[in-house]
N, C-alpha and C positions, 0 to 999 in steps of 0.2 A: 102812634103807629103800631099798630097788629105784627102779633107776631105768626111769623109763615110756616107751616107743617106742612110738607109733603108723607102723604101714607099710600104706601103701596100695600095693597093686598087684592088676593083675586076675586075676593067674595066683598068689594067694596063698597058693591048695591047692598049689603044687609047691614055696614055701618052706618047707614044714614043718618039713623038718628044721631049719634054719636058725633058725628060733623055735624048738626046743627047746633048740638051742646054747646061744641066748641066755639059754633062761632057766635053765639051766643053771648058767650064768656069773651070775644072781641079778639081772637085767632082767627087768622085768613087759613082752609084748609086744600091744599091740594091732591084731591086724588089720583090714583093710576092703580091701575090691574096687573100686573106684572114687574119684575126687576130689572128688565131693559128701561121698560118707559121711566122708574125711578131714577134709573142713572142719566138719561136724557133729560129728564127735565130737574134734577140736581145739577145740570152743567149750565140751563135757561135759565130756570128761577130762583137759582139759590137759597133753597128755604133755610129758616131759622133754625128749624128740627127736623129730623127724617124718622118717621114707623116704618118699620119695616116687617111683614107678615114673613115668617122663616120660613113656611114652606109651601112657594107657589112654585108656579110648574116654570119651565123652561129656563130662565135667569133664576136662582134662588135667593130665599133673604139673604144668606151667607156668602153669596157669589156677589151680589148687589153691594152687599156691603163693604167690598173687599176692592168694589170697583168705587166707590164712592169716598171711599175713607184714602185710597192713593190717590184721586184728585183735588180730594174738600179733607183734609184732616180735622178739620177744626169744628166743622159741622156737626152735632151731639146727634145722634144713632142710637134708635128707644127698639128693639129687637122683639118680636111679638109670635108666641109661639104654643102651640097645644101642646108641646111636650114638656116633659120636668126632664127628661133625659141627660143626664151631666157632661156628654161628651157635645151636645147642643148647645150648652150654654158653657162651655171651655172653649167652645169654636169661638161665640160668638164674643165673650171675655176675652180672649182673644186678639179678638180685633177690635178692641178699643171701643164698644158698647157704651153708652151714658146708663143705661137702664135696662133692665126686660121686663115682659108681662107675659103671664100666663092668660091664654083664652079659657072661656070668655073673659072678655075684659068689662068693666065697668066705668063711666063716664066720670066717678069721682076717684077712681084707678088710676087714668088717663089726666084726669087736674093735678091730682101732686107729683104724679112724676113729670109734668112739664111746670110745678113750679120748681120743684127738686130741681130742674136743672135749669131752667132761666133766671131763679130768685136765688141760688145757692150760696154766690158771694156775699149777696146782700146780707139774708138770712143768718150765716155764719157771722160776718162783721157786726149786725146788732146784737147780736149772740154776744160776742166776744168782748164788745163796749158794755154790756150791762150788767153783765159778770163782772169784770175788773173793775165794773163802776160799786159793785155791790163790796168789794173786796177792798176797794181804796182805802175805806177807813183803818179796815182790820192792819193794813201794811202801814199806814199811817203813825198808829200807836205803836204797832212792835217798832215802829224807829224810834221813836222818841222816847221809849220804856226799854230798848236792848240794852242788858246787862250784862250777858256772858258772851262769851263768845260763840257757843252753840244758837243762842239768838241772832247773832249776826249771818252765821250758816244759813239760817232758816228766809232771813231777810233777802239773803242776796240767792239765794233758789226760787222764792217767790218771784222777786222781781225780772231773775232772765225767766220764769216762765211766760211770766204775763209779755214780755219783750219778744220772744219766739210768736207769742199767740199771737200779740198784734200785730206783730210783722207779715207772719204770714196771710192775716184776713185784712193786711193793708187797710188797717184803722189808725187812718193817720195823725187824727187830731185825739186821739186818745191816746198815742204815741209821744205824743209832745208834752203829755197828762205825766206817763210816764217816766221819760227824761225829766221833768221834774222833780219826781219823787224821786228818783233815782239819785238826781246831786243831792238832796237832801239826807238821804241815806248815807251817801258819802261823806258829805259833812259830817253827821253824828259817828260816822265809825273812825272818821279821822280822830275826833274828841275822844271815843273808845279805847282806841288804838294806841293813844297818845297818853291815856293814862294805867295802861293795863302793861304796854311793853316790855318797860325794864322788869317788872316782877317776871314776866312771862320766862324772857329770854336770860333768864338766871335763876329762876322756876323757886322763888321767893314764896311761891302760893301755892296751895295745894291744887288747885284745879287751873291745871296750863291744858290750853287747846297742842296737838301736835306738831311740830316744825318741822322747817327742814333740815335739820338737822338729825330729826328724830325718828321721819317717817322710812328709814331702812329699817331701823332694830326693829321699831314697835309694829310698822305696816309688814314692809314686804320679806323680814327674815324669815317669819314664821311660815310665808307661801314657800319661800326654797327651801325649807326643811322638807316639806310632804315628800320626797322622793321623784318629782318629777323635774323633765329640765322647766325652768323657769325662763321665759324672756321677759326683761325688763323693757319696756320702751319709755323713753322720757323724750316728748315735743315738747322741744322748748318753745318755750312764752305761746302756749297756748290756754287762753282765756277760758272759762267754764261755758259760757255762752256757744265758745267753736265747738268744745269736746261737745256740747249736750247736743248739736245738728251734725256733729261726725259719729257721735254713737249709736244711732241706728244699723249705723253700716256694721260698727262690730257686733253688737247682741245678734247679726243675723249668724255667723259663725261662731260664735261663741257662748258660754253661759254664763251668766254675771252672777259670779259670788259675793262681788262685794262693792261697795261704792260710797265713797267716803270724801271728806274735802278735808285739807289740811292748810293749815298759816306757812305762806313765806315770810322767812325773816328777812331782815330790814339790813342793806338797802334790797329791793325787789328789783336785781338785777341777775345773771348770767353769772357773773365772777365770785359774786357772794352765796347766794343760794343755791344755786350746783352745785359748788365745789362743797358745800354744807351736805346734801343730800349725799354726796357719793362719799363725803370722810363721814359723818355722823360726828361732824365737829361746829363748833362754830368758828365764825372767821377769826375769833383771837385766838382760840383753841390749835386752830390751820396752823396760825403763824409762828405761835408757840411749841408745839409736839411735831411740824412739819415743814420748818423755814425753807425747804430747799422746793417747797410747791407752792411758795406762797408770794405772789406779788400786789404788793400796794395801786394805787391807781395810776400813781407818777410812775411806775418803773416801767422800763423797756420788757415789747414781750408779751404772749399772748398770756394770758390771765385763768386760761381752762384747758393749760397742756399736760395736766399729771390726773387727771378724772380715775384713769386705769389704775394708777398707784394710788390714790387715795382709799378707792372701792376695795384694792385690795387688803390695804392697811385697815380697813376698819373690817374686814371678814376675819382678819387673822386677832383683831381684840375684841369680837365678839364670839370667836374659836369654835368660827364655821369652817371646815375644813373641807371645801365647795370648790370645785374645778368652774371658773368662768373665763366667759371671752366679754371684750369691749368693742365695742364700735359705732363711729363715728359718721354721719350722713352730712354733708355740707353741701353734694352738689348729685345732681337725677343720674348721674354713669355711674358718683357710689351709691346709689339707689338700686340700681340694674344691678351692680354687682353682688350687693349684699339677697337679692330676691335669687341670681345666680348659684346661691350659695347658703344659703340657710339653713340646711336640712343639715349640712354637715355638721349645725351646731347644737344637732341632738345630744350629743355626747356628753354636754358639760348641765353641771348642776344649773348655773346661772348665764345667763347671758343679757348683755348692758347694748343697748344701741341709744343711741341718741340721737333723734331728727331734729336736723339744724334750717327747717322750710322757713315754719311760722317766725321764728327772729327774723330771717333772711326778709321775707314781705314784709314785716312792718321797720326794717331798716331801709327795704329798696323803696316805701309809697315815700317814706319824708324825702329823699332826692327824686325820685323818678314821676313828671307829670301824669304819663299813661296809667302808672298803679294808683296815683292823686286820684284818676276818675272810676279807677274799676273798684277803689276799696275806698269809695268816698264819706263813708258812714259805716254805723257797727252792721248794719244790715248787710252791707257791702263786704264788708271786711267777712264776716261768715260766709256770707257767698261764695268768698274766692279761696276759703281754707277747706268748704268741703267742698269746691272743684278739684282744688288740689289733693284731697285726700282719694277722691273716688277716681282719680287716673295715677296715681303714683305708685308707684314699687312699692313702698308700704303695704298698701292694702291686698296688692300682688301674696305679700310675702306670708300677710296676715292668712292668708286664704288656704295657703299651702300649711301653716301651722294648723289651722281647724280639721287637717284630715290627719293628723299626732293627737298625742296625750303628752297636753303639755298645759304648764300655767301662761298666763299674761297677764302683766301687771304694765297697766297704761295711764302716767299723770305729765306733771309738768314739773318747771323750777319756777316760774311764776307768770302774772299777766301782765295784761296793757291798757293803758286807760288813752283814749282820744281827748288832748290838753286844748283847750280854749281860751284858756286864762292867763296871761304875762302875768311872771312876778319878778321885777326889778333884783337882781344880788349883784354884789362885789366884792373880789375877791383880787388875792394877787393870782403870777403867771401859775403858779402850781396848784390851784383850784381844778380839783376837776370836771369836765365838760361837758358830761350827764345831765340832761334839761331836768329830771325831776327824783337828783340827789345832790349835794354840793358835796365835797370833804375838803378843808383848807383849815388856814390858820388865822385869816384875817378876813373874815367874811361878813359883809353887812347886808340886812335883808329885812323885808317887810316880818317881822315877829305871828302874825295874825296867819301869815299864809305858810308855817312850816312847823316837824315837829322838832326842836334845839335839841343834840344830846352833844352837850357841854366836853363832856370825860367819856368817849367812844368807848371806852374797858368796859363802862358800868352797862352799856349797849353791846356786850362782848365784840367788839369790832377792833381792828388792829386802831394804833394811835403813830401813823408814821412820824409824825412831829409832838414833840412838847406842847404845843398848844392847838395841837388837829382838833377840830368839832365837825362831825355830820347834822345838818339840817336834808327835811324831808317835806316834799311838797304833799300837799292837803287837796283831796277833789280832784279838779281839774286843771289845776295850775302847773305852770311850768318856768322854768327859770332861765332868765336873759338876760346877760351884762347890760349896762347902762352903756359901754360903746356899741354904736350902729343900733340903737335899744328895736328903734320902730321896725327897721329893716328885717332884722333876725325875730321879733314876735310877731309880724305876718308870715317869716317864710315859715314859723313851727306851726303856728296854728292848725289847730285841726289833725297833729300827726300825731300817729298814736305811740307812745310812748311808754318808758317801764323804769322804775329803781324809789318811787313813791309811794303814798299811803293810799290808795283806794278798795273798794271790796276787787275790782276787775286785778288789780295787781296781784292783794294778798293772798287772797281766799281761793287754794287751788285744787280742780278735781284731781282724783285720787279712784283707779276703779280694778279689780280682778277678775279675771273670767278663766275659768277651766274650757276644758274640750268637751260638745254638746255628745260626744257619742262614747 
């Protein structure tokens, strides 16, 4: 079937030739002399594409188009004009144009830009499959040859780039190419991971990638020293994948100084890694130098109520002598409130917020059917966190700091991997209930699907019992008592999830941005 051009121009008897080209080439062409009859027979024929000459008399290109584009949106509008004039083609940019031509025009002018726009998805998805097919191997080897752990950095930036490209040129079986490579990845950095750890988190070796426990001193002290206020923002359990389709929005107000990925320690939870980040301790450190902010997984009690006294305590032993404020976003009124209210917190050296969205969604899709469909995959799941980001108070507030001279320093406490995999444990009543961390004292478990740390100490982790051991799920696994086994590994499946070994969990972005003015 022929694809349909309507071209309006008034001098349409001297494109003749130009429509036989075309139909030539197997376009059906319809002409008209004016910008009424365009927009008339855009309402009868619905053609495939509209030319439109900018400056015929009576109805104008620009009036045509303006009438065409509020009934037919979706119609591609190729704007055709003698003039180079910039405020002519701002109009016509404008109004949502697919293309423009300068006259005279030329019949092999007029072929690529109706393939540019009829072949573009196409065009772009071979594009984008033969590229990543040229690259597969290259990503291939750095899995199975990653040594360091700046190799693994490099690994899991490749991979969500190629996951962004394919997603968006909706290359879907080169997609499935991916998720394979991808668990395989995960596999080899579980093996990584699982041998590099305890040295890391006891820094046994000269070359430790950053933690979190580490990235206040090392990262962001030195930005609040410069003299300006500094906001901290930390979303929790946001993935690299979400930040790298939510960061557009910031580089538009902002200038990135700096952009960096850093290791969550183990487990890659909320309770652990946060409270890590804000004391610049580790959790045995926590419970040792600060018992009265520190609770185990069995005790009563929220688990991230002293963030404020922790932040504090570690500025006053790294003998920053910093006026900051904390706060806390859990629900869209403290959102309003805090966008309300920001500017007043020019005054302090630092200031800490914490957005509590991204946890909040990937806790509400594992109960809630409706989020089941809207965040039904990682594509989905992005989807819905930069909806969320581009209507929220955040970005409100973000907008209002861009016309200040101020820093921002925007990461996470760790990520989430979507689990597909049951793996059988047992344990007694005081096991805790985290699908993909265990801590108990009597736990039995498939060995192949976890990593064992026998003596928590030696994994700096508190030891509430004489015989506590943390196991850590690998890839995509996740953990389900042997009562109701079948029942509870369909209802997790598929949810995404956090306190395990993958690159989605560990490997956290990390970025700075000064004021562009």
């Amino acid at each position: 079937m022929s694809i349909s051009i309507l071209w309006a121009d008034d001098e349409i008897d001297l494109l003749k030739s130009h429509i036989l080209f075309l139909e030539d080439k197997d376009y059906s062409v319809i002409p008209v002399t004016n910008g009424h009859d365009a927009v008339e027979q855009c309402r009868e024929k619905k053609p495939d594409i509209v030319f439109l000459d900018e400056n015929m008399p009576g109805v104008s290109g620009l009036e045509a188009l303006d009438q065409i584009k509020a009934e037919h949106p979706d119609i591609p509008v190729v704007m055709i004009t003698k003039s180079e004039e910039e405020n002519i083609m701002e109009d016509a940019i404008g109004g949502k144009i697919s293309d423009y031509l300068i006259k005279p025009v030329n019949p092999n002018q007029i072929l690529l830009t109706l393939k540019k726009i009829t072949q573009n998805k196409r065009l772009i998805k071979e594009k984008t499959t033969s590229s990543y097919q040229r690259e597969f191997q290259a990503i291939f080897s750095s899995i199975n040859e990653g040594t360091t752990y700046t190799d693994w950095k490099e690994i899991y930036k490749k991979l969500v780039f190629w996951e962004l490209e394919l997603s968006n040129s909706q290359t879907n079986e080169m997609s499935e190419v991916l998720n394979m490579q991808k668990s395989e990845a995960n596999n080899q950095f579980f093996k990584f991971i699982s041998n590099n750890y305890l040295a890391w988190i006891n820094e046994d070796v000269g070359d430790v990638p950053t933690m979190s426990h580490q990235i206040f001193e090392q990262k962001i002290a030195p930005v609040v020293s410069d003299g300006k206020p500094t906001f901290f923002i930390l979303i929790d359990n946001l993935r690299y994948d979400q930040w790298k389709v939510i960061q557009p929005k910031v580089n538009e107000l902002f200038e990135l100084k700096d952009e960096e990925m850093f290791f969550s320690l183990l487990p890659t939870t909320t309770q652990y890694s946060r409270n890590a980040i804000f004391s610049g301790l580790t959790p045995r450190e926590i419970e040792k130098k600060h018992p009265e902010y520190w609770l185990n997984d069995a005790d009563e009690g929220g688990k991230n109520n002293f963030e404020k006294e922790l932040m504090e305590a570690q500025l006053n032993r790294l003998g920053m002598d910093a006026s900051f404020s904390y706060t806390k976003i859990t629900n869209h009124q403290a959102g309003k409130d805090l966008d309300g209210s920001i500017l007043n917190l020019m005054n302090n050296d630092l200031n800490v917020i914490v957005y509590n969205f991204v946890d909040m969604l990937s806790h509400a899709r594992t109960e809630m059917e409706v989020l089941k469909e809207l965040a039904s995959d990682e594509a989905a799941y992005r989807s819905v966190a930069l909806s969320w980001f581009e209507h929220s108070p955040l970005l409100s507030v973000l907008q209002k700091l861009a016309k200040k001279d101020v820093n921002i320093v925007i990461t996470t406490d760790h990520g989430t991997i979507r689990v597909k995999q049951p793996s059988k444990v047992i344990g007694d009543k005081n096991t805790t209930t985290n699908l993909r961390y265990k801590e108990g004292k009597s736990l039995q478990y498939d060995p192949k699907d976890v990593f064992d740390i026998m003596d928590p100490y030696k994994a700096q982790l508190p030891k509430p019992n004489v015989s506590s051991r943390f196991i850590f799920a690998k890839d995509d696994k996740y953990f389900v008592y042997a009562n109701n086994y079948n029942h509870y590994a369909n209802y997790y499946k598929n949810t995404f999830q956090h306190g395990g070994i993958s690159m989605e969990e560990v490997i956290i972005p990390f970025a700075v941005y000064s004021s562009k003015s």
